[in-house]
N, C-alpha and C positions, 0 to 999 in steps of 0.2 A: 609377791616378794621380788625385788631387784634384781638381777644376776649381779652377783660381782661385777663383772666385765663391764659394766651399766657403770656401776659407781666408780671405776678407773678411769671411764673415757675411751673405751675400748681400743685398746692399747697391744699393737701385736708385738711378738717377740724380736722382730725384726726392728719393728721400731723403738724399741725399749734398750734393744745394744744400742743402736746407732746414736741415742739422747745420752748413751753413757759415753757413748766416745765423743762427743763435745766438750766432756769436762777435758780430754785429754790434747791438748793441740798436736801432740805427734802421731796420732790416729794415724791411719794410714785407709781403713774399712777391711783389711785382712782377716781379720777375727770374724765380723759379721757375717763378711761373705762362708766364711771356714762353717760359722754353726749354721749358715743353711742349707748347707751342704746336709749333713746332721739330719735338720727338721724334715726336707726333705726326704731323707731317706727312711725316716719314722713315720711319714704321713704315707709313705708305700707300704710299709710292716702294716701299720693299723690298719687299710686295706685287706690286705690280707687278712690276717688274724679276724677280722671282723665280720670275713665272709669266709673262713675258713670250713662250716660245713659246706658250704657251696660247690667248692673249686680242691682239687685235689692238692691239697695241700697239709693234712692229716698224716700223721703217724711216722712211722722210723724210715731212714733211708736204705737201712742195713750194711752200714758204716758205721766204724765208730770213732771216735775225734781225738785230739790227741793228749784230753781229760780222761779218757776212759769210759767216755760215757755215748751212747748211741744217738748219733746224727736225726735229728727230727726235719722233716722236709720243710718244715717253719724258720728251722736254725740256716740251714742252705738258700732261703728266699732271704730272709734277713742280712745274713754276712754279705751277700751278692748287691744287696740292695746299699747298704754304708760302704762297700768297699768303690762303688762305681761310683755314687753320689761325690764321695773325697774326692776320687781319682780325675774327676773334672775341676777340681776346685784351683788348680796351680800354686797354692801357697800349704799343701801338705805333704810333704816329704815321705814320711812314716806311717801307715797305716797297721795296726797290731789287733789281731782280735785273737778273743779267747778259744775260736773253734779251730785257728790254725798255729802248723810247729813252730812258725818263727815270723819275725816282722816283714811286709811287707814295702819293699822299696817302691815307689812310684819315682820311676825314672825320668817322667816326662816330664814333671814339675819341675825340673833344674836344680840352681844351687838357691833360689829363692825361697825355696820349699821348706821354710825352717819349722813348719809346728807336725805334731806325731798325736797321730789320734790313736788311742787303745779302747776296744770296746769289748763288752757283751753283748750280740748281736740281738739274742732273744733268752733272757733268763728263765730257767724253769721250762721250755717250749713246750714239753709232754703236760704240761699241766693243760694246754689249750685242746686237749683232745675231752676233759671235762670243764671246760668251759670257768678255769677258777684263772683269777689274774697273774700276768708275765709282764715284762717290760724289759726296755733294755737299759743298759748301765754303761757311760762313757768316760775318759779324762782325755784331755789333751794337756802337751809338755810341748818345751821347745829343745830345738837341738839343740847339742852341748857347744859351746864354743862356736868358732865361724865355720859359717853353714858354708859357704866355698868349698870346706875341706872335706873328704871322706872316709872313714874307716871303718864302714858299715855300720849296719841298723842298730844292731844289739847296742854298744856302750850309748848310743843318745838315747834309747828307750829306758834300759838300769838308771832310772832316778828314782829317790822317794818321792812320799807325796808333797812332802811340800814343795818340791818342784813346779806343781801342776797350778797351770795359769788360768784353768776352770775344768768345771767337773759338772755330772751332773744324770738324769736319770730320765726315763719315760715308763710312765704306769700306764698299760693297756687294760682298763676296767669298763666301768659303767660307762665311765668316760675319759679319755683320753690326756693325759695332763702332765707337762714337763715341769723338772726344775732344776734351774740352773745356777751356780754360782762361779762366781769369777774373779774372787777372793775380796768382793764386795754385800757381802750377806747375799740370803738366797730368797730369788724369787721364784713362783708359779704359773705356769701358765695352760690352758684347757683351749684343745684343738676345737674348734668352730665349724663344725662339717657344713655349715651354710654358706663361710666364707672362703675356708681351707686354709684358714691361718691360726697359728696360736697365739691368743688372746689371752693376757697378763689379769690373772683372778685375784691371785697371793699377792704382793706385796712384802720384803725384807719379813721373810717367815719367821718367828720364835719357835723353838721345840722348848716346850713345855722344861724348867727346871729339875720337875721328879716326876712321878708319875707311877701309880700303884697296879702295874701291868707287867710281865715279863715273856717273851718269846723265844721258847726254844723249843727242842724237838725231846721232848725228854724220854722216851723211848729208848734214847744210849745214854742216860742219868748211869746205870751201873758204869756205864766207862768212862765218864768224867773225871777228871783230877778232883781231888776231895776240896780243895776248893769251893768249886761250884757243884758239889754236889750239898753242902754244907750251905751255898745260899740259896739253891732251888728248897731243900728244905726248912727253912727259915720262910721262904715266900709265903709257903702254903699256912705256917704259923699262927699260931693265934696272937703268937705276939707281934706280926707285921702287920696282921689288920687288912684283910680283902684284899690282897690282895688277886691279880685274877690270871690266869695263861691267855695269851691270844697266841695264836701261831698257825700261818696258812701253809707254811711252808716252800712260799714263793717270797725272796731275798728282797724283791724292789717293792714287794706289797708289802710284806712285814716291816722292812724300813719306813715305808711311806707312812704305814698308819702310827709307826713308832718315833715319827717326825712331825706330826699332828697332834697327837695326843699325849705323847709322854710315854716313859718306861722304858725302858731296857731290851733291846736284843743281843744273843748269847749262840755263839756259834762253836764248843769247846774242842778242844784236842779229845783225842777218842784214843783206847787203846790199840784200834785200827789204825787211826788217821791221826798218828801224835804231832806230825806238826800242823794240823786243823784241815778243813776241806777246802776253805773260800780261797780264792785267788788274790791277793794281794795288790797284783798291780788293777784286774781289773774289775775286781768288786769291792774289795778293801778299801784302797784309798781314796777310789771318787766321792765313796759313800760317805766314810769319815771328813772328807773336806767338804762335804754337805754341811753333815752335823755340827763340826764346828763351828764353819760359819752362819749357822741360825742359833750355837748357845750352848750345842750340847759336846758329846765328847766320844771318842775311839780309840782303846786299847787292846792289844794282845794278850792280856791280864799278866805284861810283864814292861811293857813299855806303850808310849804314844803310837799306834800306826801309821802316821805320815813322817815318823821320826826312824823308822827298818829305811834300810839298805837293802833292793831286791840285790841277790845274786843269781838269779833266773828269772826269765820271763815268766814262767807257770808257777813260779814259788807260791808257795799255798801259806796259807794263816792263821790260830785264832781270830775269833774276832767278839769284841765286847762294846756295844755301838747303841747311843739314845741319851735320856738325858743325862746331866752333867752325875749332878746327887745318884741316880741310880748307877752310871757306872761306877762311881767312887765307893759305894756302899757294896755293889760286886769286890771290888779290887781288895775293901777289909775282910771281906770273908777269905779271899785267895791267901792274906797274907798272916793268916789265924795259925 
């Protein structure tokens, strides 16, 4: 059978911007140069991670970040690896990730420096000490108004997501594979360890319109708002009809197989955690400006997600994210 990649014309990611930016005559190459900054610094992670029993790079740092959650020596290679890659780029001002308190300014980039990458360096990282999928999750913004001017990092990074000029994710599985969208639907693309480039598999991806699957962790079902606990039990029903649970419990694998196949993932408020666990600016809205640009849809089971207003950088979220019909059919059970 073909690869993919075969029937595209073997097509890398690099060259796949650069043919979108001919349709635009004010191109400049900024953006391109900016995401290989990115791949670069993803094709270091998957190194890693790949040879992770190898090389000390396993288990906790004995730190803990400023999620509350304890430092993985994978998370520390990662942030180190996107923060250095951007930081030579000259056209990134703002670098934001989710393992530290506050935005990085990169001063050397000047007043040119107008786009702001915010990332998750490595999602899930403790998962790779058994060897089940992580990936990382990114959006880039542009600064507010004229980039000459300064009044520090925080108000250019507070945008929604529909601010974001592209977005996008890297699954470290079987195999290797990005996607990225830039408010022009979304493609895929699967790293080439023969060539070291990635190479355009997908094509303007569809998520499936419904899909008879849902992903959540239902082990906190008791803490759920009655809501959703009203449509996790309807799922299992005889009257939805097989439906089935998939849930890995890693955000960029569960999205990805739920951007593939169809169905619904479900991230709810807890009695613990009532305004939700995920991070908004930087798992929430890249993912959802996936989704919708392949068909499907993201809500807080109270509003659009690319449609909040962060008021903090770590502001946390609901999240109700897959295809369109399943989160709509969520959303009747919330409003029951």
């Amino acid at each position: 059978m073909a690869h993919n990649s075969t029937k595209l014309g073997l097509i890398t990611m690099a060259q796949h911007i650069i043919e979108g930016q001919r349709a635009h005559p004010t191109a400049t190459g900024e953006f391109s140069w900016l995401l290989s900054g990115i791949t670069l610094a993803t094709k270091i992670i998957e190194s890693n991670v790949r040879r992770a029993g190898l090389v000390d790079v396993l288990g906790d740092t004995g730190t803990v970040n400023v999620q509350g959650e304890e430092v993985q020596k994978l998370d520390e290679v990662a942030n180190e690896a996107i923060i250095r890659c951007l930081g030579y780029r000259g056209n990134v001002g703002i670098v934001a990730s989710e393992e530290d308190d506050e935005p990085i300014t990169i001063k050397e980039a000047g007043p040119a420096a107008r786009y702001i990458v915010l990332f998750v360096p490595l999602d899930r990282s403790s998962n790779i000490d058994v060897n089940v999928t992580i990936g990382t999750i990114f959006s880039i913004l542009q600064r507010r108004g004229d980039v000459s001017g300064w009044d520090g990092p925080t108000p250019h990074v507070l945008q929604p997501g529909l601010k974001q000029v592209a977005a996008g994710y890297v699954v470290y599985g079987s195999s290797t594979v990005a996607a990225l969208t830039t408010g022009n639907g979304v493609d895929m693309f699967t790293l080439d360890p023969e060539i070291g480039a990635y190479v355009l598999t997908r094509k303007n991806v569809k998520m499936p319109s419904d899909g008879k699957s849902y992903s959540c962790n239902e082990a906190y079902k008791a803490t759920f708002p009655e809501g959703y606990q009203r449509y996790l039990d309807w799922a299992k029903s005889e009257e939805a009809g097989n439906y089935t649970l998939r849930y890995i419990g890693s955000l960029v694998a569960d999205f990805h197989r739920t951007l593939l196949r169809g169905g619904v993932f479900l991230y709810p408020p807890t009695l613990k955690q009532p305004e939700g666990k995920l991070r908004l600016m930087y798992e929430a809205n890249p993912l959802s400006f996936v989704a919708e640009q392949a068909g499907g849809a993201a809500v807080d089971g109270k509003q659009r997600i690319m449609e909040k207003q962060p008021n903090s950088l770590h502001q946390r979220t609901p999240l109700i994210i897959g295809s369109k019909q399943e989160v709509d059919r969520v959303m009747k059970f919330m409003s029951r």
